[in-house]
ZADO-1210 file (C-alpha; in nm, 4 decimals, padded with zeros to 6 digits):
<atoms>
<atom x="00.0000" y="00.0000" z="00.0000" code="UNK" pos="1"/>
<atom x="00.1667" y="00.3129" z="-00.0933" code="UNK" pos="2"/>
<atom x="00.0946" y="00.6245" z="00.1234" code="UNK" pos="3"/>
<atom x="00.0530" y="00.9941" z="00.0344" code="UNK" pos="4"/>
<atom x="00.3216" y="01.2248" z="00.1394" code="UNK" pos="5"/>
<atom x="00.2407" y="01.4552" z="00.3847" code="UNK" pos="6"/>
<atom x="00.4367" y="01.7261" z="00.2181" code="UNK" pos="7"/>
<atom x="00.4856" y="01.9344" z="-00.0864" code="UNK" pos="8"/>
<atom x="00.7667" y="02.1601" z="-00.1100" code="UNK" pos="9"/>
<atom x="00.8783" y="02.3783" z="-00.4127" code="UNK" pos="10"/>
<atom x="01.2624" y="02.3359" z="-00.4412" code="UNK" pos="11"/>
<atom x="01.4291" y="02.6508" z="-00.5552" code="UNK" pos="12"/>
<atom x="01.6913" y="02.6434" z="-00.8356" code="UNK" pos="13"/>
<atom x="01.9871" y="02.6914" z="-00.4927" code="UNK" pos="14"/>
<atom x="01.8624" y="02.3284" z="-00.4166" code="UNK" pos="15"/>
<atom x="01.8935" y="02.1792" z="-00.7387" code="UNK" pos="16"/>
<atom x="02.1932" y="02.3237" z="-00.9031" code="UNK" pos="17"/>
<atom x="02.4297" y="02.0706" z="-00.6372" code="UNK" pos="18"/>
<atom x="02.4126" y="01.7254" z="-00.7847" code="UNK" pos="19"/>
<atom x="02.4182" y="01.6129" z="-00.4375" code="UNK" pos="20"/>
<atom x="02.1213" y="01.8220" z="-00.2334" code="UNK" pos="21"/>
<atom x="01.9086" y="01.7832" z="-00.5666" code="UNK" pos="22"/>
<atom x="01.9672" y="01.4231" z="-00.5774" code="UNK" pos="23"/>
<atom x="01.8677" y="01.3278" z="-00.2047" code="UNK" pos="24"/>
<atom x="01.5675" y="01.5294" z="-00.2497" code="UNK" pos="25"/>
<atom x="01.4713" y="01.3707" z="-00.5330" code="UNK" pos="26"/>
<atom x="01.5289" y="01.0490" z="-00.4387" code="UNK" pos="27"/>
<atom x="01.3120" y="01.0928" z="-00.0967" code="UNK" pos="28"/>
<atom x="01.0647" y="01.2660" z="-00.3616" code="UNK" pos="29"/>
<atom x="01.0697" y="00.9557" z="-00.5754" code="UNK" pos="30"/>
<atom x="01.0579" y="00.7322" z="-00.2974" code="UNK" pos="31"/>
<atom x="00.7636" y="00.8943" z="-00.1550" code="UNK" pos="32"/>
<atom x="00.8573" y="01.0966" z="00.1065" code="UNK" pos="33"/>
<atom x="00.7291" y="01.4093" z="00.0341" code="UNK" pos="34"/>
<atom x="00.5907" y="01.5752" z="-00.2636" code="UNK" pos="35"/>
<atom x="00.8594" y="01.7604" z="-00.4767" code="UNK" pos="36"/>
<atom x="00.7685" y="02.0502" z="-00.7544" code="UNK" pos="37"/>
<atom x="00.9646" y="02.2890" z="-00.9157" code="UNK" pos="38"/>
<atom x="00.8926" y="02.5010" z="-01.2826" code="UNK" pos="39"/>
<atom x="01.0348" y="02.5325" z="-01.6430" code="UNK" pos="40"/>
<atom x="01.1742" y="02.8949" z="-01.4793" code="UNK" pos="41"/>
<atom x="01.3342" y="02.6784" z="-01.1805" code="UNK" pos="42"/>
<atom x="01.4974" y="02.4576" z="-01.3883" code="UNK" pos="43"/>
<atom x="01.5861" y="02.7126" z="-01.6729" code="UNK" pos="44"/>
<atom x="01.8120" y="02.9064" z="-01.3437" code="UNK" pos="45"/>
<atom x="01.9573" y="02.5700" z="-01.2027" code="UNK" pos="46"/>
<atom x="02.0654" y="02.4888" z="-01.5427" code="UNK" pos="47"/>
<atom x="02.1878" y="02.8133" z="-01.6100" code="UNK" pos="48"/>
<atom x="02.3825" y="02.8412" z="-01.3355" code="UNK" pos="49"/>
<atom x="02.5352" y="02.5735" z="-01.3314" code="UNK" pos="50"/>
<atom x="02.6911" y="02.6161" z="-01.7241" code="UNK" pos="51"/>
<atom x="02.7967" y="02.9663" z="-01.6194" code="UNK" pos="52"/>
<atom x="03.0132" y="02.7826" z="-01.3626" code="UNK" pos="53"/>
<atom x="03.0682" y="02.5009" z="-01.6009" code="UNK" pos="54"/>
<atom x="03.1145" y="02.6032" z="-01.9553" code="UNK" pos="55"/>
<atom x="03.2058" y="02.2242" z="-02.0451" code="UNK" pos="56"/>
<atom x="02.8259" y="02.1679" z="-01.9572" code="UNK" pos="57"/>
<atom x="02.6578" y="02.3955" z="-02.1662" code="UNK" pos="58"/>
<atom x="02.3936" y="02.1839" z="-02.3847" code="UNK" pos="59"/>
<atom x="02.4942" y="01.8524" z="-02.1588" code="UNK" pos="60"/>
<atom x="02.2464" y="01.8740" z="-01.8992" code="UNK" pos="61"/>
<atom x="01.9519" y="01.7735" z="-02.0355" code="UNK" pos="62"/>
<atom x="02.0062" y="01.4035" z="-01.9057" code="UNK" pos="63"/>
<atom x="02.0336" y="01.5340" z="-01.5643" code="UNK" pos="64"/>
<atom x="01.7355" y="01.7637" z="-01.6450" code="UNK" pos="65"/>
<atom x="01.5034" y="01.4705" z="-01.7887" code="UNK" pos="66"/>
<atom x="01.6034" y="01.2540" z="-01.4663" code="UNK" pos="67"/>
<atom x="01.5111" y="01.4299" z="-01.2472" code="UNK" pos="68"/>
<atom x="01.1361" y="01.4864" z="-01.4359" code="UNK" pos="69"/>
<atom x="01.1179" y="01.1280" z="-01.4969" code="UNK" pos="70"/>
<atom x="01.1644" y="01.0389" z="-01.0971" code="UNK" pos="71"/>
<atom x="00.9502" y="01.3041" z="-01.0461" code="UNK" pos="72"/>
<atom x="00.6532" y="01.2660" z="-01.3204" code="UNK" pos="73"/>
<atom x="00.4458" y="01.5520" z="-01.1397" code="UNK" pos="74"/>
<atom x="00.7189" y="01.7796" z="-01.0904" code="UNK" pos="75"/>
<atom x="00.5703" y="02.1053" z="-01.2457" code="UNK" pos="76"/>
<atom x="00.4002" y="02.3704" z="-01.1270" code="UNK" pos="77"/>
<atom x="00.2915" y="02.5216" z="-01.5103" code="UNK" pos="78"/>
<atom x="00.3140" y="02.8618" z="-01.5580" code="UNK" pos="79"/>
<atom x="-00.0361" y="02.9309" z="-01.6129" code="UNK" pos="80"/>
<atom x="-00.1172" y="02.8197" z="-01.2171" code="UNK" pos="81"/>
<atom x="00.1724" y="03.0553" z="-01.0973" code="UNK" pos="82"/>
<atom x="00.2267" y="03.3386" z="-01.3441" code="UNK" pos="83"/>
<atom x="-00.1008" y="03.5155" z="-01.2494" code="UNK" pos="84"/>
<atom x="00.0329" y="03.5279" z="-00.9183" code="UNK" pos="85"/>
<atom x="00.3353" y="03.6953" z="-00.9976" code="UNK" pos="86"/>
<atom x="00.2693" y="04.0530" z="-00.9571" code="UNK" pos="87"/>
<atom x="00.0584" y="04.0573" z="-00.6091" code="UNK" pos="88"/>
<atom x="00.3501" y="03.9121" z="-00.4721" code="UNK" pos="89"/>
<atom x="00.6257" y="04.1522" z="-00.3349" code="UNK" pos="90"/>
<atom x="00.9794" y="04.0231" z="-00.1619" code="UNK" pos="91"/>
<atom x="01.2894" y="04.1889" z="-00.1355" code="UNK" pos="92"/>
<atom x="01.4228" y="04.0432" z="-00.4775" code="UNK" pos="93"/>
<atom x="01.1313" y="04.0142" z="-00.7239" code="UNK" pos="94"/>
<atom x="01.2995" y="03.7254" z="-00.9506" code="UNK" pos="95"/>
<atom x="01.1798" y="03.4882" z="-00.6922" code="UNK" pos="96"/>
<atom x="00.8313" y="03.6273" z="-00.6767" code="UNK" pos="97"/>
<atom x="00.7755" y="03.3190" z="-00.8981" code="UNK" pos="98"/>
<atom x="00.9095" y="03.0545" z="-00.6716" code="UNK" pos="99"/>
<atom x="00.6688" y="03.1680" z="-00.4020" code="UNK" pos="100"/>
<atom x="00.3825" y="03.2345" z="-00.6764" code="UNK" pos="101"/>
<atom x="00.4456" y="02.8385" z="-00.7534" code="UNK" pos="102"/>
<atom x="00.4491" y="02.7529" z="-00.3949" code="UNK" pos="103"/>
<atom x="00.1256" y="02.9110" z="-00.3535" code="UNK" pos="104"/>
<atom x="-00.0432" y="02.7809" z="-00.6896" code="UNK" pos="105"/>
<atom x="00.0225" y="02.4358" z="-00.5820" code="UNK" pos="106"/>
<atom x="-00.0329" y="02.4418" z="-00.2137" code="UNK" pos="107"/>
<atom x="00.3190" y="02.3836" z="-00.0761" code="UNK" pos="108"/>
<atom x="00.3565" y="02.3203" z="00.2825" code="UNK" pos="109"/>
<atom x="00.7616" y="02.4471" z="00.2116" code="UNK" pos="110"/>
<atom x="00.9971" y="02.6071" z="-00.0008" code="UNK" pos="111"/>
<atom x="01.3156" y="02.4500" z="00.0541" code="UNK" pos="112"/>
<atom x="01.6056" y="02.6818" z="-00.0238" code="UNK" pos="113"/>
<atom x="01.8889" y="02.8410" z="00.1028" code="UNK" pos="114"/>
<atom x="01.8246" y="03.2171" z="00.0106" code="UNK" pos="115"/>
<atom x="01.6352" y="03.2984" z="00.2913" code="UNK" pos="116"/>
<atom x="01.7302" y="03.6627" z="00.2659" code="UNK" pos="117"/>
<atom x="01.4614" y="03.6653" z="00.0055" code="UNK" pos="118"/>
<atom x="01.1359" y="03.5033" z="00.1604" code="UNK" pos="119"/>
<atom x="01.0539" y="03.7023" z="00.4361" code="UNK" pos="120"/>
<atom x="00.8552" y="03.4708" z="00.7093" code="UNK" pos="121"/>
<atom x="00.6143" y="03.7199" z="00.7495" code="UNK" pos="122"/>
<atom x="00.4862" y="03.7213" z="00.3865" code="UNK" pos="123"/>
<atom x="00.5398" y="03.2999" z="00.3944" code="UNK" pos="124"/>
<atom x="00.3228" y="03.3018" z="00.6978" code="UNK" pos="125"/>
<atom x="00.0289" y="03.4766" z="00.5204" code="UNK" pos="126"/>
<atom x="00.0469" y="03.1421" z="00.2592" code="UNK" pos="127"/>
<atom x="00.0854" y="02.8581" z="00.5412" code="UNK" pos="128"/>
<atom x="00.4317" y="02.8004" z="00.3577" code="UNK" pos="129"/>
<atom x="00.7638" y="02.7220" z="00.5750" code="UNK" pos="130"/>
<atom x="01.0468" y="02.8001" z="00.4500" code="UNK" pos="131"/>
<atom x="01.3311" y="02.5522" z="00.5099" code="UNK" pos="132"/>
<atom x="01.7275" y="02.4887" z="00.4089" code="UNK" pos="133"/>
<atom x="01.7564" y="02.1369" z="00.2552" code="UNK" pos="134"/>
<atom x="01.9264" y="01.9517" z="00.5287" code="UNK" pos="135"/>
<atom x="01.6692" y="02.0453" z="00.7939" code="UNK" pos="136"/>
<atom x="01.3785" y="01.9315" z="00.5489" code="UNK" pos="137"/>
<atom x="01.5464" y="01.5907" z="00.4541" code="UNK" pos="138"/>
<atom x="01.5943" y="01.5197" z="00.8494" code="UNK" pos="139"/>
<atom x="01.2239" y="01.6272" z="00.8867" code="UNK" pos="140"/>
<atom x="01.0829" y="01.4527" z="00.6480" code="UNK" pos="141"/>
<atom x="01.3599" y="01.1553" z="00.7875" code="UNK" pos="142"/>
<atom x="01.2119" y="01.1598" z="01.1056" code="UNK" pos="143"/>
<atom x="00.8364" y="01.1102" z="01.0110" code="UNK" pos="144"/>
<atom x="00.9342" y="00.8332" z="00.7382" code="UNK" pos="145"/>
<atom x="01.2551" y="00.6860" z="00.8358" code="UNK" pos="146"/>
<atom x="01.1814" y="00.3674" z="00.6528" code="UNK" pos="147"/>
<atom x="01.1614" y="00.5433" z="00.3266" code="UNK" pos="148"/>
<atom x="01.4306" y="00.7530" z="00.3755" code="UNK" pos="149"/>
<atom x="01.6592" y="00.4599" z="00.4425" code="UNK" pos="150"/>
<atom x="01.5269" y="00.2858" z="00.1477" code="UNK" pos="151"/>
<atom x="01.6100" y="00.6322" z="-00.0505" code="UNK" pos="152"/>
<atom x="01.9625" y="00.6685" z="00.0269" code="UNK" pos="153"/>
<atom x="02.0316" y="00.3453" z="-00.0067" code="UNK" pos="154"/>
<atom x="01.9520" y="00.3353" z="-00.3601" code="UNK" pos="155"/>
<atom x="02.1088" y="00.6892" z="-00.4200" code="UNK" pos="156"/>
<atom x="02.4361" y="00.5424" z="-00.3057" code="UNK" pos="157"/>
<atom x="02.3453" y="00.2071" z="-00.5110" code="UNK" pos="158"/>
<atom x="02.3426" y="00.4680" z="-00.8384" code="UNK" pos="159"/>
<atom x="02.7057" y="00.5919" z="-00.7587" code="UNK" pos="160"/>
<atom x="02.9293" y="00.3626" z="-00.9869" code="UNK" pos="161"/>
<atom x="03.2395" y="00.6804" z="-00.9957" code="UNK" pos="162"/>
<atom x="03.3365" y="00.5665" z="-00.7426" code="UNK" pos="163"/>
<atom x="03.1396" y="00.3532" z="-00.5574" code="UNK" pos="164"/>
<atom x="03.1531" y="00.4526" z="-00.2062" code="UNK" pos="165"/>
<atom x="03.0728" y="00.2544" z="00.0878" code="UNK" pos="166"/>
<atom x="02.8634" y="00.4115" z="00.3857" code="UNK" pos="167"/>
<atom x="03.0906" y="00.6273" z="00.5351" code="UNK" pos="168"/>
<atom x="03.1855" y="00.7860" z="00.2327" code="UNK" pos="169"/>
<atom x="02.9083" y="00.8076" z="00.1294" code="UNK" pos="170"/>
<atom x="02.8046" y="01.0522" z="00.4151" code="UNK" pos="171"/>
<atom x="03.1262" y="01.2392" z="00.3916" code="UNK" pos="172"/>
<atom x="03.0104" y="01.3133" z="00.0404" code="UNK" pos="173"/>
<atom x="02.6556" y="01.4557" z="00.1757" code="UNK" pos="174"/>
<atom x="02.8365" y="01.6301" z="00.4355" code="UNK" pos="175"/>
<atom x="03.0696" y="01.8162" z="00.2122" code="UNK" pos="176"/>
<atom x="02.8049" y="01.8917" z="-00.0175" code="UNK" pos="177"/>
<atom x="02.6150" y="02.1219" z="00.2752" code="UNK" pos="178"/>
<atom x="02.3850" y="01.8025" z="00.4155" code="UNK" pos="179"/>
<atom x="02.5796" y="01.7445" z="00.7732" code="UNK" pos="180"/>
<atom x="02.3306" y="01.6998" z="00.9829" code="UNK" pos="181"/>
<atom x="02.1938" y="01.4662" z="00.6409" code="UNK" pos="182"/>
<atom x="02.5502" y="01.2715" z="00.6636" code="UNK" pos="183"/>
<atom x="02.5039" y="01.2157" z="01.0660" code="UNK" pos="184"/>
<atom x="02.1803" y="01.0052" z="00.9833" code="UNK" pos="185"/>
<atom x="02.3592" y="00.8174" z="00.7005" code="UNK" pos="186"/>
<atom x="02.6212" y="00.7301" z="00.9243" code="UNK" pos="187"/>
<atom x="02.3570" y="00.5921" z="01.2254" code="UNK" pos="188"/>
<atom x="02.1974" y="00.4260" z="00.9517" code="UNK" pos="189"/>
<atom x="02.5033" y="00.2712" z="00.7762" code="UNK" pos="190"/>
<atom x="02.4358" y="-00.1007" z="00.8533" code="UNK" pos="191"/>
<atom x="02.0671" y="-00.0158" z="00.6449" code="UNK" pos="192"/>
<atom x="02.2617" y="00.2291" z="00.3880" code="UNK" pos="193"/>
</atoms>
């Protein structure tokens, strides 16, 4: 019997630009552990960023792109739920009126990002929405579905063939990639990881 997730969050382009963060959450996402969504625009700025920091992956990451929307098959939020939105909302930088506009048109619970600078609680708080930094959602959403989270990193670290990492390096990895409170569960869990 497969359960709903209790959760939907919106993950900004911050979370899904580091291989890493983007592919824990998706692979809790895929595994059920939450509801993940993101837009065209989300992914357009990941992407984007990620070839101005990598010019040897401009045009290559449409693999990584299409992965992540086949794990996810309802990933977005269209722009013609959130775009209407757009200009009643007003934070401090208006190029992520959007993300919150897509929160809001699909009833996210969170937006998980780490420019917080940006969403200012107060204006979240008017929309129900929490507003959370990746490693504090994964252990959240760890803590009310441990067996699924288990059963998601485990096949995350399965995936890794270069190199193939055992359990402990496997959670340095996480850890160095900004998830260390992520990597401390990994490494309680190892024996199940």
């Amino acid at each position: 019997m497969i359960v709903s997730p209790l959760h939907t969050a919106i993950l900004d382009a911050c979370v899904l630009y580091p291989i890493a963060i983007a592919d824990a959450l998706v692979s809790m996402a895929a595994e059920g552990v939450f509801t993940a969504k993101w837009t065209v625009r989300i992914e357009e700025e990941w992407m984007g960023a990620l070839e101005r920091q990598r010019p040897d992956l401009v045009g290559k990451l449409g693999v990584r792109r299409d992965s992540m929307r086949e794990a996810i098959q309802d990933w977005e939020v269209p722009e013609s739920a959130w775009g209407p939105l757009v200009p009643s909302i007003h934070l401090p930088d208006p190029n992520d009126a959007h993300v919150l506009a897509a929160a809001i048109a699909c009833n996210a619970d969170y937006i998980v990002t780490f420019n917080f600078k940006d969403f200012p609680r107060d204006i979240l708080n008017e929309h129900g929405i929490i507003l959370s930094d990746p490693d504090s959602f994964i252990i959240e959403q760890w803590d009310m579905d441990p067996i699924g989270a288990i059963l998601a990193f485990k096949q995350m670290r399965a995936r890794r063939k270069k190199p193939r990492s055992g359990p402990s390096e496997f959670a340095d990895i996480l850890e160095r990639a900004g998830l260390p409170m992520t990597a401390n569960k990994i490494r309680m869990a190892a024996d199940l990881i």
